[in-house]
N, C-alpha and C positions, 0 to 999 in steps of 0.2 A: 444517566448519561454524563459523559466529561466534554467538556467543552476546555481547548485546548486554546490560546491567542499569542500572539507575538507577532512584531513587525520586527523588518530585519528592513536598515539601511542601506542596501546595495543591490546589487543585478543577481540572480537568480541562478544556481547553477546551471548549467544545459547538460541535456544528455546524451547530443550527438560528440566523437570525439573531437580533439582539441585540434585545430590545424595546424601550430605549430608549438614550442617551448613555451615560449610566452601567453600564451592562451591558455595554454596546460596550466602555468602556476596562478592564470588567474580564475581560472575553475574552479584550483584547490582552495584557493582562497575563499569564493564562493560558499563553495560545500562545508567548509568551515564556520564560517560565518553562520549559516544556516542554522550549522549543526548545534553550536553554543547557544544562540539564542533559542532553541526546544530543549536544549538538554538546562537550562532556565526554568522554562515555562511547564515543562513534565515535568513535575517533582515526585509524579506517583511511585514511583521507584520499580513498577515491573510495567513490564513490556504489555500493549495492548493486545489481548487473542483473539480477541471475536472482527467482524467486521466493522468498519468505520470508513466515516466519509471527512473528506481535506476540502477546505476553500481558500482558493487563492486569489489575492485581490493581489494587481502589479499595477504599478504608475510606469508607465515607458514614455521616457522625454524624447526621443527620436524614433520615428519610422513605426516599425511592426514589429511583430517577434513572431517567433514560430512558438505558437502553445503548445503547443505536442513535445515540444525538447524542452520548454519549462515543466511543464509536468511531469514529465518522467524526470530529469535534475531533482527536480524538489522530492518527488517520492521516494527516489533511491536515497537521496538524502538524509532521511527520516527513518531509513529501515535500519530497525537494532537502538534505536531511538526514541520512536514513539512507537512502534509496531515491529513485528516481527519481519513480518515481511511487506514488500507492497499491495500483492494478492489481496490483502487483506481489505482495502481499499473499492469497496463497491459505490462509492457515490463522489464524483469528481464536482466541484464547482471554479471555475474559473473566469474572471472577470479582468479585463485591459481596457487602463487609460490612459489619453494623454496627460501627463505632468511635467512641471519643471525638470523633473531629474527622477532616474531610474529607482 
């Protein structure tokens, strides 16, 4: 089994779309972010085939979040990445708290 880790600094992609410009470049930003710190933390150098399960632990310093558009953000994220595709992804854990900062 590979066990895969990394924290990433910042607010989490989302997967609903952007409301406007400025949302938009701060998604890509996001996604970005994301994306560097696994393409980091993978070093296996080929893409995962079989099925695998993601846990996401998030600190939110204000309010709620919608899990359902962090999850899907982060998965699509990840796909061509750590895995093929999302599909792939049969065991979801997710976990939200309050913290100082996102």
């Amino acid at each position: 089994m590979i066990t895969i880790t990394f924290v990433v600094d910042n607010m989490p992609p989302w997967k609903q779309s952007p409301a406007d410009e400025a949302e938009r470049d701060r998604q890509v930003e996001r996604k970005e972010s994301l994306q560097r710190k696994a393409k980091k933390a993978f070093r296996v150098g080929t893409l995962l085939s079989t099925p695998c399960a993601v846990s996401i632990c998030y600190s939110r310093s204000k309010g709620g979040s919608d899990s359902a558009n962090i999850i899907g953000g982060v998965l699509d994220s990840l796909e061509n990445i750590i895995f093929k595709n999302d599909s792939q992804v049969v065991e979801i854990y997710y976990i939200e708290w309050p913290g100082e900062r996102d």
